[in-house]
C-alpha positions as CSV (number, residue, x, y, z in Angstrom):
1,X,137.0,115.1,163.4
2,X,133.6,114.2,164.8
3,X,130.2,115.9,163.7
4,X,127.5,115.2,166.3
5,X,128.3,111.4,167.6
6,X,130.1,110.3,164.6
7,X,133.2,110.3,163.1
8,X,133.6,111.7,159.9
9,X,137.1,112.2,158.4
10,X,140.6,112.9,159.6
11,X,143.2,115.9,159.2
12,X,146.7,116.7,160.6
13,X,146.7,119.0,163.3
14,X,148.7,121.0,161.6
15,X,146.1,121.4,159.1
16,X,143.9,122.5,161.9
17,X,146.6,126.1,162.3
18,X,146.6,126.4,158.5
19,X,143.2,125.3,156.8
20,X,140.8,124.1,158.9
21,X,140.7,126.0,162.2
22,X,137.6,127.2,164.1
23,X,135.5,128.8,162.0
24,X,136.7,127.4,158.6
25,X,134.9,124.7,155.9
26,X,136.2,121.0,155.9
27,X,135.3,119.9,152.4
28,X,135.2,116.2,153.0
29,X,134.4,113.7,150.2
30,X,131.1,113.2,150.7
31,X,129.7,116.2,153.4
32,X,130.9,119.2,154.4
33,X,131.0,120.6,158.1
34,X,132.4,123.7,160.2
35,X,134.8,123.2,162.7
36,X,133.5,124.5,165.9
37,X,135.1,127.4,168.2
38,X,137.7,126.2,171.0
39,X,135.1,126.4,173.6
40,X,133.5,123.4,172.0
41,X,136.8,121.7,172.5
42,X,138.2,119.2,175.1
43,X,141.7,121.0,176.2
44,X,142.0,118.0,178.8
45,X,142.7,116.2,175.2
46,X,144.8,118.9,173.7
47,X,148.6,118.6,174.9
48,X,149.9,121.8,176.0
49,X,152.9,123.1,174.0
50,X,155.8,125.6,176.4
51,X,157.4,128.2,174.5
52,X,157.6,131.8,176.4
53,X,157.7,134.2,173.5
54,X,155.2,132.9,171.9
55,X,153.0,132.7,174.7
56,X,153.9,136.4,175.0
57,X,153.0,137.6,172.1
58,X,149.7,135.7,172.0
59,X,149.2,137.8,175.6
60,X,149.6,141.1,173.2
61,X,147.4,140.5,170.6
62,X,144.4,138.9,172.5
63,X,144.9,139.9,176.1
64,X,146.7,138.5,179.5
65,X,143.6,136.0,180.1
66,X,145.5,133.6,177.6
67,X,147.8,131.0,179.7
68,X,148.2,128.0,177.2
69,X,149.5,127.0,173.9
70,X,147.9,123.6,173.3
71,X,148.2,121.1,170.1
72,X,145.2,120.0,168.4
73,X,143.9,116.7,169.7
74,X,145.0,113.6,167.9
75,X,145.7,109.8,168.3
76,X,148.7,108.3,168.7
77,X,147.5,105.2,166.7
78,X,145.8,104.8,163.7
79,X,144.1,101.8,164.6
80,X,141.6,102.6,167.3
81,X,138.1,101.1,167.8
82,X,135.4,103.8,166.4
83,X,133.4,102.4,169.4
84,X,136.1,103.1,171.9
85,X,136.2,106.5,174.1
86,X,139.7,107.0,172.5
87,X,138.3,106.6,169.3
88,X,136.0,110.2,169.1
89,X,139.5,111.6,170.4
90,X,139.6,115.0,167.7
91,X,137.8,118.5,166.9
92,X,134.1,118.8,167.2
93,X,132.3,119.3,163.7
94,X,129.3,120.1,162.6
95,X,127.8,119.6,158.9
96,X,127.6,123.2,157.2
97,X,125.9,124.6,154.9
98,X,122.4,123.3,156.1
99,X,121.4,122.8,153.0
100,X,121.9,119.5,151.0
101,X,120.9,118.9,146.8
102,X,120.0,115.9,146.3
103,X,122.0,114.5,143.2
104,X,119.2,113.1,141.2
105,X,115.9,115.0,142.0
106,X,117.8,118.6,142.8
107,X,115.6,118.4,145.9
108,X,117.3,121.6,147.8
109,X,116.3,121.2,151.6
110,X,118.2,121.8,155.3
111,X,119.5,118.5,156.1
112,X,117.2,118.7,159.5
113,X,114.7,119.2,157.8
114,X,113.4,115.1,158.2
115,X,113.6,114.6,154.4
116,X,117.2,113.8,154.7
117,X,118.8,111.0,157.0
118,X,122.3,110.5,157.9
119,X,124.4,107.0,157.2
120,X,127.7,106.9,159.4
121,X,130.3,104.4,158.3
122,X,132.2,103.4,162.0
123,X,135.6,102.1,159.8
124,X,135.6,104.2,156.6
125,X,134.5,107.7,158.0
126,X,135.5,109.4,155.1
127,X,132.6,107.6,153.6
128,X,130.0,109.0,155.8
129,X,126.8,110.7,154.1
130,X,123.6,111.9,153.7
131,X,121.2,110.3,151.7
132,X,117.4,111.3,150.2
133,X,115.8,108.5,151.6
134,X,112.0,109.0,149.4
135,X,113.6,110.3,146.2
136,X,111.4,109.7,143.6
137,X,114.1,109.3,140.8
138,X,115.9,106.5,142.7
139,X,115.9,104.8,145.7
140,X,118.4,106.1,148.4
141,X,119.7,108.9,146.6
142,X,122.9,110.9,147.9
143,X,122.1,114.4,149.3
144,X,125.3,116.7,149.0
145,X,126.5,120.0,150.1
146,X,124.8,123.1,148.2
147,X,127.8,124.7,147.2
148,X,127.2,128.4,148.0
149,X,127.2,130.2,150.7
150,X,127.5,133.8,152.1
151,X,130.4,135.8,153.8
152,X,131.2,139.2,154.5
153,X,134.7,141.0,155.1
154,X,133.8,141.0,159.1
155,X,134.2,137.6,159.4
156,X,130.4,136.2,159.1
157,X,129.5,132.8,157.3
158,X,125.6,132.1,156.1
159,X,124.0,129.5,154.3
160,X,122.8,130.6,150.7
161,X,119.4,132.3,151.2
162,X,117.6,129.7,148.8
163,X,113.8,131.2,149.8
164,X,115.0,134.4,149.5
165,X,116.7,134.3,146.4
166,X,114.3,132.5,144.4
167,X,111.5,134.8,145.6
168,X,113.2,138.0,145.0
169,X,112.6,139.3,148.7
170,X,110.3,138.0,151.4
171,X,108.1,135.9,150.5
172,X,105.1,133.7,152.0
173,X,105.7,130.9,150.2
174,X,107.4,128.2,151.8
175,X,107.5,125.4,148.6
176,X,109.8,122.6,147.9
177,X,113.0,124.4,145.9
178,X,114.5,122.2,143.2
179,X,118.4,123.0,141.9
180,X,118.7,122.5,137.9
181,X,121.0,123.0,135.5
182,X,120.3,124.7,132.0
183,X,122.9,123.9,128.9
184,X,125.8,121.9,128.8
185,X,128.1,124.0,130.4
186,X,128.3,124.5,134.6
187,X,128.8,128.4,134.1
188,X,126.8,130.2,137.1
189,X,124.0,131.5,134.0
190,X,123.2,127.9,133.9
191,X,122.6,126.8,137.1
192,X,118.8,127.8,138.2
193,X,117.0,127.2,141.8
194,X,113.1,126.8,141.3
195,X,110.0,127.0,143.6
196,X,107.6,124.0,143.2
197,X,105.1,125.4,144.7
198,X,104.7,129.0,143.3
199,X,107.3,128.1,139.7
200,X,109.5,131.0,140.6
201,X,112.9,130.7,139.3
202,X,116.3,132.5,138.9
203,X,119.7,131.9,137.6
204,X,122.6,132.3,140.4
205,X,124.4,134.6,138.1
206,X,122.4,137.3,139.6
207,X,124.2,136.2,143.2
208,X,127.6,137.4,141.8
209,X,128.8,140.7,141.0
210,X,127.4,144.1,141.2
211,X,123.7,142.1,141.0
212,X,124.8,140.5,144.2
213,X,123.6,143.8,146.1
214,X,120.0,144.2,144.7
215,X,119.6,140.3,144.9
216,X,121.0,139.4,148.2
217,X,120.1,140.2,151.8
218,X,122.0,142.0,154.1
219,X,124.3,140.1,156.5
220,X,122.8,138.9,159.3
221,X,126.6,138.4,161.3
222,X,126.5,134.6,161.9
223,X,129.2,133.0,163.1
224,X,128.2,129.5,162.9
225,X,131.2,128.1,164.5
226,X,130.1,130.0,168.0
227,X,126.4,129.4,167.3
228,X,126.1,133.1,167.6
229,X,124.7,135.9,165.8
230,X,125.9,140.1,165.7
231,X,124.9,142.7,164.1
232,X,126.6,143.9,160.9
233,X,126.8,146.8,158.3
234,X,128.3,144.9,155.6
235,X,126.9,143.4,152.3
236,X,127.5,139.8,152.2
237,X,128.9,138.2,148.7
238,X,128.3,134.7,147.4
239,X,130.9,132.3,147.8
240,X,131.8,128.8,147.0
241,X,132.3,126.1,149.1
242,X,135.9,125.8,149.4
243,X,136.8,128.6,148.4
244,X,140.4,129.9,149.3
245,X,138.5,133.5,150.5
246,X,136.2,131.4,153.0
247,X,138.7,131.6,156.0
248,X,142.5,133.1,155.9
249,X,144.3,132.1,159.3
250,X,146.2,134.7,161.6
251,X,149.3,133.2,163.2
252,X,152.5,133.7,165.1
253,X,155.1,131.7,165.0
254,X,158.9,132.1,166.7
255,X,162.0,130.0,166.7
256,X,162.5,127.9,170.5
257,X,165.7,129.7,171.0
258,X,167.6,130.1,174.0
259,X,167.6,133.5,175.6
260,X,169.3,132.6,178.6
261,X,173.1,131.4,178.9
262,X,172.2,129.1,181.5
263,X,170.5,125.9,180.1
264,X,168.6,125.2,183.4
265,X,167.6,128.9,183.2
266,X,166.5,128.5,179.8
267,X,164.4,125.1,180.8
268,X,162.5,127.1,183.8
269,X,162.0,129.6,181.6
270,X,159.9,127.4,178.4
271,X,158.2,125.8,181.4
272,X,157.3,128.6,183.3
273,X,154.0,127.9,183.4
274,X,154.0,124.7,185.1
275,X,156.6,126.0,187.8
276,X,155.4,129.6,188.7
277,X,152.7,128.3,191.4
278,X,155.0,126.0,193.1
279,X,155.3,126.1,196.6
280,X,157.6,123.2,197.9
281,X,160.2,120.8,196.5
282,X,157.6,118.1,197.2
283,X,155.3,119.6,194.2
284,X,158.1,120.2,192.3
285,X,159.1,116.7,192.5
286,X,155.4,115.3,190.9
287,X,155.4,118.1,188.3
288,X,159.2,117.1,187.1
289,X,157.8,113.6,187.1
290,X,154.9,114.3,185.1
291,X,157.0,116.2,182.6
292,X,159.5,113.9,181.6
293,X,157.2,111.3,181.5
294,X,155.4,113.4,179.1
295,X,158.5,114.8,177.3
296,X,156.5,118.4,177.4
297,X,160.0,119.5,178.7
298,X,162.9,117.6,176.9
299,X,165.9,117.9,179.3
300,X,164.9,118.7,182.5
301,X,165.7,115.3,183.5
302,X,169.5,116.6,183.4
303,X,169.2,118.0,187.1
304,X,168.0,117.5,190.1
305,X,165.1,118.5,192.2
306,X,166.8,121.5,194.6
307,X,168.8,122.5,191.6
308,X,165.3,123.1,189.4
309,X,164.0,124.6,192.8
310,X,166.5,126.7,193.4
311,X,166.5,128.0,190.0
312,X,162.9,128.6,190.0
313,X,163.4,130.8,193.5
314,X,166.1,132.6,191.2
315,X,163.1,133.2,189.2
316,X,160.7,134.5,190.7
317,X,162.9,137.2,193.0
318,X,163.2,138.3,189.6
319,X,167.3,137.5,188.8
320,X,166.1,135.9,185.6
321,X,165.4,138.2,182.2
322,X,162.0,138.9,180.9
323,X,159.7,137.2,178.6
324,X,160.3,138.9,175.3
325,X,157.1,140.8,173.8
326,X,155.7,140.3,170.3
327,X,157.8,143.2,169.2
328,X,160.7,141.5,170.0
329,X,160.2,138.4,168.2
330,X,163.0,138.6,165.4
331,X,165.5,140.8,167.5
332,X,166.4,138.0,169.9
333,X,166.9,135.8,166.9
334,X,169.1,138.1,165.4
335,X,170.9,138.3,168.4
336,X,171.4,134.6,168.9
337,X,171.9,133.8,165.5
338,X,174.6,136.3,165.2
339,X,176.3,136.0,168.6
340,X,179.9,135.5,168.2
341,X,179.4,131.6,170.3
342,X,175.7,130.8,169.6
343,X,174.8,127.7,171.5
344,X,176.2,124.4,170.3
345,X,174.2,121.9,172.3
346,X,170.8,122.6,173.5
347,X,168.0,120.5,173.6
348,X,165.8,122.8,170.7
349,X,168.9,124.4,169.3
350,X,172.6,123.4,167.8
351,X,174.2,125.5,165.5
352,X,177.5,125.2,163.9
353,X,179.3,128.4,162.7
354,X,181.3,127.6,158.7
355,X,183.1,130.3,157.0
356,X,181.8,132.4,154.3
357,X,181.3,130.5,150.7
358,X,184.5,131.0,148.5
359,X,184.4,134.1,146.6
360,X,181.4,135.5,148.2
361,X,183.6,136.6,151.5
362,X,182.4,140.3,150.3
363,X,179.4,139.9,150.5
364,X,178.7,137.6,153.1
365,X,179.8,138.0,156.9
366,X,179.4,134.1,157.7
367,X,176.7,131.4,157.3
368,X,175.4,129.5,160.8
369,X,174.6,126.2,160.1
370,X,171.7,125.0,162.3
371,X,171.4,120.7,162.8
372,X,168.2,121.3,164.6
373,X,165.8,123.9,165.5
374,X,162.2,124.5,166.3
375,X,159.5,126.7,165.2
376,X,156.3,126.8,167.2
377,X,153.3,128.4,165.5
378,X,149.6,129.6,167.1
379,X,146.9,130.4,165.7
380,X,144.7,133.7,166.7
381,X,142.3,134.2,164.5
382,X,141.2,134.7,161.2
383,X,139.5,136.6,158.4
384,X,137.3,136.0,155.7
385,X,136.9,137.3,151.9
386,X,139.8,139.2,152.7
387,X,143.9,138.1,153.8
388,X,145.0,140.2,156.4
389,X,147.4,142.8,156.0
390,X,150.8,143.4,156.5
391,X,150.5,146.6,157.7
392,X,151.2,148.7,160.9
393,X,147.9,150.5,161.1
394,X,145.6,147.6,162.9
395,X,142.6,149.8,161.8
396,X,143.2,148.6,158.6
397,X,143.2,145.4,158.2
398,X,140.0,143.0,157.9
399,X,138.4,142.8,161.3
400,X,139.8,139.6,162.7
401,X,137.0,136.9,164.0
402,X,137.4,135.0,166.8
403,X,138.1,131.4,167.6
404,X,136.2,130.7,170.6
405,X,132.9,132.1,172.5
406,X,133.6,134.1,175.5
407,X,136.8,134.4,177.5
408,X,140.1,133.3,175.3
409,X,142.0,130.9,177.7
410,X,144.3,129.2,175.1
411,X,145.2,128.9,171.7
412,X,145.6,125.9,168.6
413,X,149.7,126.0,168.0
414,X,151.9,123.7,166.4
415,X,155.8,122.9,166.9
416,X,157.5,121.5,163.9
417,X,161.2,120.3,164.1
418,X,163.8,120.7,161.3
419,X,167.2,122.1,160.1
420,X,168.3,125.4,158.1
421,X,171.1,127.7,157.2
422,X,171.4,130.9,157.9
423,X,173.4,133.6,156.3
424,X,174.7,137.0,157.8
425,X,175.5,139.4,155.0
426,X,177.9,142.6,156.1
427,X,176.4,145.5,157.1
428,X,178.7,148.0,155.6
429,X,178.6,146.5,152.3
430,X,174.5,146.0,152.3
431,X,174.3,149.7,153.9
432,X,176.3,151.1,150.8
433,X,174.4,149.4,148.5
434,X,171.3,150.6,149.4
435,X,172.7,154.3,149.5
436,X,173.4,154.1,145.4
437,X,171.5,156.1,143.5
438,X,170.3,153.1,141.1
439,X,168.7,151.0,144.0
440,X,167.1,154.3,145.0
441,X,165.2,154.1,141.3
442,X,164.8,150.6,141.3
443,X,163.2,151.3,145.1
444,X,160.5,153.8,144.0
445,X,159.3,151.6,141.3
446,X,158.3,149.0,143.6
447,X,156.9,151.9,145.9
448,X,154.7,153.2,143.0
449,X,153.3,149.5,142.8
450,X,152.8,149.2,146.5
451,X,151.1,152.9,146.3
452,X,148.6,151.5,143.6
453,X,147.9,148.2,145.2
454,X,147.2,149.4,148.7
455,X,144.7,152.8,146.9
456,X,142.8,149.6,144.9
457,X,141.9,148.6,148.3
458,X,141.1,151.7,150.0
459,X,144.3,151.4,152.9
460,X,146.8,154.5,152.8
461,X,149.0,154.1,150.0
462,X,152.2,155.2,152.2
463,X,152.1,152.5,155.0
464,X,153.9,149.1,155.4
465,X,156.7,149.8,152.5
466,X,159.8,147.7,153.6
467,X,162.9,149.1,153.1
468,X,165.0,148.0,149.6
469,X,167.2,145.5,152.0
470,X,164.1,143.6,152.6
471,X,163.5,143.4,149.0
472,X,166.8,142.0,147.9
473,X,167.1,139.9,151.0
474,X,163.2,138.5,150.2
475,X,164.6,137.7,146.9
476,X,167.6,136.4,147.4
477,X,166.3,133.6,149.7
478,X,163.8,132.7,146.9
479,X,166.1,132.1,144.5
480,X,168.1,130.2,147.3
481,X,165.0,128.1,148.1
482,X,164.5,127.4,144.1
483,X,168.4,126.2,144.1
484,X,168.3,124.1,147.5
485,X,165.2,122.5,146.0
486,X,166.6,121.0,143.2
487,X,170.0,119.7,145.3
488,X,168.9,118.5,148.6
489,X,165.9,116.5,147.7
490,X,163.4,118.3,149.5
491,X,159.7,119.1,148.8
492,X,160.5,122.8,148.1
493,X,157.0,123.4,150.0
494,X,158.9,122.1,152.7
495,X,161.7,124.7,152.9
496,X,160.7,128.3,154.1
497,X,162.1,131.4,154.9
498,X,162.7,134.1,157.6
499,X,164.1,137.6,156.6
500,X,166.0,139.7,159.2
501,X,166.4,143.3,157.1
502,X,166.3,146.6,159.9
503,X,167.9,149.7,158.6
504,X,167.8,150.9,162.1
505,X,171.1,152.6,163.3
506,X,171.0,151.0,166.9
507,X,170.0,147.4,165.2
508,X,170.6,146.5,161.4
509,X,169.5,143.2,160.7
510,X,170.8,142.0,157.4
511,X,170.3,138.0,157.1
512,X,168.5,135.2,156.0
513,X,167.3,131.7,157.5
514,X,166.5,129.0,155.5
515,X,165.2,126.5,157.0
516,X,163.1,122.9,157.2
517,X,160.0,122.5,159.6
518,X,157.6,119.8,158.8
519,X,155.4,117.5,161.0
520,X,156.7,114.8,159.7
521,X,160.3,113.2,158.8
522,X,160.8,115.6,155.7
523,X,162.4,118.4,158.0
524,X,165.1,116.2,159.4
525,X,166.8,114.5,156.7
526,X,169.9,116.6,157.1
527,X,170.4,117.3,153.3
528,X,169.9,120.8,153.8
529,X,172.6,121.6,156.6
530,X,174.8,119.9,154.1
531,X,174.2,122.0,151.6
532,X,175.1,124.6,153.8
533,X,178.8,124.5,153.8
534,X,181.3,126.9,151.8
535,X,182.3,124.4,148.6
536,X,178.3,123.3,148.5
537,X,177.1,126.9,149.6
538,X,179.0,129.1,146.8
539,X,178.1,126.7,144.0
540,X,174.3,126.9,145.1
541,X,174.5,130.6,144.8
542,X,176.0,130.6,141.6
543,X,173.8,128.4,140.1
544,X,170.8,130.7,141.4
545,X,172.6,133.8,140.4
546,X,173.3,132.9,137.1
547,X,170.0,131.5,137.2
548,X,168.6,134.8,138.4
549,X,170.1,137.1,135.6
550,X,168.0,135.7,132.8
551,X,164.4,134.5,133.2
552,X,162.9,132.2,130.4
553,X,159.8,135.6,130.6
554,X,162.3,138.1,129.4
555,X,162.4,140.7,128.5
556,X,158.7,140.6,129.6
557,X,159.4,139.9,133.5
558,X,162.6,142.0,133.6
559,X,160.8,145.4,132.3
560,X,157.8,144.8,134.5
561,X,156.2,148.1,135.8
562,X,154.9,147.6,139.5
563,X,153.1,151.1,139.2
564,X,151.3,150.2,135.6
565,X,149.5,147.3,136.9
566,X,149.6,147.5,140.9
567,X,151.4,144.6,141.6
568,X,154.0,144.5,144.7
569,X,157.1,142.4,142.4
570,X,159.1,144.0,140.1
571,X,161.7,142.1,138.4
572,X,160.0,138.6,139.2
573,X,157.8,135.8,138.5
574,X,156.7,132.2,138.5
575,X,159.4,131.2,136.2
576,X,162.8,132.8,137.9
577,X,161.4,133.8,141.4
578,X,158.2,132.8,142.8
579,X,157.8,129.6,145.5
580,X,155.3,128.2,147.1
581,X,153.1,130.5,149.3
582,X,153.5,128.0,152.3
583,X,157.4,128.6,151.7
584,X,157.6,132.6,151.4
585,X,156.7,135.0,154.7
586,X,155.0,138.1,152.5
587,X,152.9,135.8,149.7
588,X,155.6,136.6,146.9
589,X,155.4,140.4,147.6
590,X,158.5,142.7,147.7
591,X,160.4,140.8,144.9
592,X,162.8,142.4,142.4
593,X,165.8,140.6,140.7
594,X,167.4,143.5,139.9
595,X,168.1,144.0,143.3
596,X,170.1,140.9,142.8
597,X,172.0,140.5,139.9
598,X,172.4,142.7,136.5
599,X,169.3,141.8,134.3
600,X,168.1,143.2,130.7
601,X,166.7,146.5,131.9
602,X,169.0,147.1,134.9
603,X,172.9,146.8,135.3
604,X,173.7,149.1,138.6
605,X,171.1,148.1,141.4
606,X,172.7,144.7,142.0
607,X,173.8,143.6,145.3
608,X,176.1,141.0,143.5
609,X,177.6,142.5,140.7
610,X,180.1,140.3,139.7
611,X,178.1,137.8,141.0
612,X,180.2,136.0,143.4
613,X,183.8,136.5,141.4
């Protein structure tokens, strides 16, 4: 990451889709800084990534002008001279808030403003700083981040208004502000900003809370990642720096799975972009090349040039099926997963099909075993004080901000290899269920707690309910993920989860994939494909069923009340159910053991009710 002409600390780029993206707050040891929009970037540095559906439904959400998926720039070495041109390869930065304290004089002051002065460490950026070169309390005293800042539920992001606040309103005076603290403690009554010049003073409790509104001004709709400024309606409330509630990412993410029969097919198809202005086998020829000496398109190296050629003119007369849309993201995943030969070799995808676990052949149809697999993931936007949504209704969810200034032509995404299992449960058997009178109780509970949650934010309480499936299925692979955890040696923030439940008559999805995708070697360690077969399989799940039935918070967590407190679990918590939030698709929402197995308060709703026997 480099802020002006330095280099001043170093993330993954996967980091960049899920923390610090454009827009967002990179609290670094010594400075902070705000990574700047996409049209700040370099894309010439920025590796494209091919992936069809995807790409589609990045076309759907910000428009047809999108025509690239592109990784995050990064080095291939660690050891790179800081001098070098490939050593300032990375995301441009810039130091936000303006406004620096220094640590032993409080001086507060914009780190512009000539009282403060930068020292860049070449070797050790992480050890780059500001420093108050005249303090009087010390020579060369460190100058840090004021740590609070303003954002609104549009998106916006503004320094603190120091002047502002201190004066109570607009004010002439312009005088030296000094940051103190009052009492031992670090609560927000005891820290006070002061005017030198005219002694006015206030505590920054009076920035929180319902003083916040008579005490702040209104937002002024910055977006210092663009450099630009918009008008908006909304009251601004104080944050912290890094604060979870500064930036929540919007993504999309799919599974690189075949959706043509013919591999060649398939490879035209995830590199469409590179082949659709061909004109001559002579081009073609120095685009293959270029490709497999990048390995942006692992096996097309299999065939030759007038076979790619000819299946490219295949193509384009339109004998070829379509892109999938963003709607269709999960269905041709069921379909593949589910298909009675899914492919066994392909260069993104090899499956294995294992029969059902011993004594769970009622309730499961038969598990796919999957030695590798990809997910690719891009990131759209993002919000601020608020997460967005899962809802249906776009209007309500948290306007989403946007990642570069003008025209959108590409996106930040991410491709992650791994392994997982994936289960199939019968659809006769999960359709009864689901038609018993007890799951229809246990159902509107959960419903009176999504009704409350979704009223204490002002979105219509009847929207976005999943169906009970979901719910047991959501569950179900939690308590899997808890079980795997503990056998196959795996980070459990490493394993997550994707739910297929669709009550639809024309396409019932019933399933779960479990599944390994991290940047680094911790997704392909094959320990959880293992696990995946029948003997290994039906022990795991009667572990986490037995598990399941009694929680170390009962009765407490088993006679939870969605509706009496607004929450969207029932049955569930941190000690039987809950995983890491990188891990689970809905944030631990939609939870409910019961759904599961027979607990304290429920005996008739489970899906496994004698629990594998």
């Amino acid at each position: 990451m480099s802020a002006t002409n330095y280099v001043v600390g170093q993330v993954r780029p996967s980091q960049v889709l899920w923390a610090y993206g454009p827009g967002s707050i990179v609290d670094l040891p010594n400075l902070s800084v705000v990574t700047m929009g996409l049209n700040k970037w370099d894309p010439n540095r920025c590796p494209p990534v091919e992936e069809a559906r995807l790409l589609a439904a990045v076309k759907q959400a910000l428009g047809p002008q999108v025509q690239r998926l592109r990784i995050p720039p990064f080095l291939l070495e660690d050891r790179v001279d800081p001098l070098s041109a490939e050593g300032r390869v990375g995301v441009p930065v810039r130091p936000f808030p303006r406004w620096l304290r220094c640590v032993k004089c409080g001086l507060l002051a914009e780190y512009d403003s000539g009282l403060f002065e930068i020292k860049p460490n070449l070797y050790r950026p992480e050890r780059t700083h500001f420093l108050h070169s005249n303090c009087p309390k010390g020579k060369h005293a460190d100058a840090v981040p004021a740590r609070f800042l303003l954002a609104c539920r549009n998106g916006h992001l503004d320094d603190f208004p120091w002047h502002w606040f201190v004066h109570s309103g607009l004010s002439d005076c312009r005088g030296t502000l000094r940051f103190f603290e009052r009492g031992a403690s670090l609560q927000t009554e005891n820290l006070w900003v002061k005017c030198d010049t005219c002694d006015a003073a206030r505590s920054l409790v009076h920035a929180f809370g319902k003083d916040s509104k008579d005490n702040l001004p209104g937002c002024r709709g910055r977006h210092p990642h663009l450099d630009s400024y918009e008008e908006c309606a909304q009251d601004p409330r104080t944050i912290l720096l890094g604060a979870t509630n500064s930036w929540f990412p919007i993504t999309l993410s799919v599974l690189a799975i075949p959706l043509e029969k013919n591999q060649l097919s398939q490879l035209v198809l995830d590199g469409w972009q590179h082949f659709i202005d061909v004109d001559d086998e002579a081009e073609l020829r120095g685009i293959v090349k270029t490709l497999v000496k990048t390995s942006a398109l692992p096996g097309i190296d299999k065939w030759d040039i007038p076979t790619i050629w000819q299946a490219i003119q295949i193509r384009k007369s339109g004998g070829a099926a379509e892109v999938a849309s963003e709607g269709d993201i999960k269905q041709p995943e069921w379909e593949v997963l589910t298909s009675a030969n899914p492919p066994k070799d392909w260069p993104h995808f090899m499956s294995t099909v294992t029969d059902p676990p011993e004594g769970y052949e009622r309730y499961v149809k038969r598990t796919l075993l999957l030695e590798r697999l990809r997910e690719v993931n891009a990131l759209i936007g993002y919000t601020r004080v608020e997460a967005p949504e899962e809802s249906s209704d776009p209007d309500e969810r948290p306007p989403m901000a946007d990642l570069t200034r003008g025209t959108v032509e590409w996106v930040p995404a991410s491709e992650v290899h791994g392994e997982g299992i994936f289960i199939e449960l019968k659809e006769s058997v999960v359709h009864a269920w689901e038609k018993s009178e007890a799951v229809g109780e246990r159902d509107k509970l959960l419903f009176s707690g999504h009704q409350g949650w979704r009223n204490a934010r002002h979105l219509k309480p009847d929207v976005g309910f999943p169906p009970a499936r979901y719910a047991m299925l959501h569950t179900l692979a939690h308590l899997l993920i808890r079980e795997l955890a503990l056998e196959c040696g795996y980070n459990a923030a490493s394993i997550r989860e994707r739910i297929y439940a669709s009550s639809d008559k024309d396409n019932p999805m019933a399933g779960i994939l479990l599944y390994t995708a991290a940047a680094d070697s911790d997704g392909t360690l094959g320990g959880l494909v293992e696990l995946g077969k029948p003997d290994f399989l039906g022990r795991l799940l009667d572990q986490a069923l037995e598990r399941a039935s009694v929680c170390s918070s009962d009765p407490l967590c088993s006679d939870h009340d969605p509706g009496k407190d607004r929450s969207l679990h029932s049955a569930a918590c941190h000690s039987c159910t809950f995983v890491s939030e990188t891990s689970c698709e809905r944030g631990n929402r939609y939870l409910d053991r019961a759904l599961i197995v027979k607990t304290l308060k429920d005996n008739d709703a489970a899906f496994f009710d004698g629990q594998g026997a």
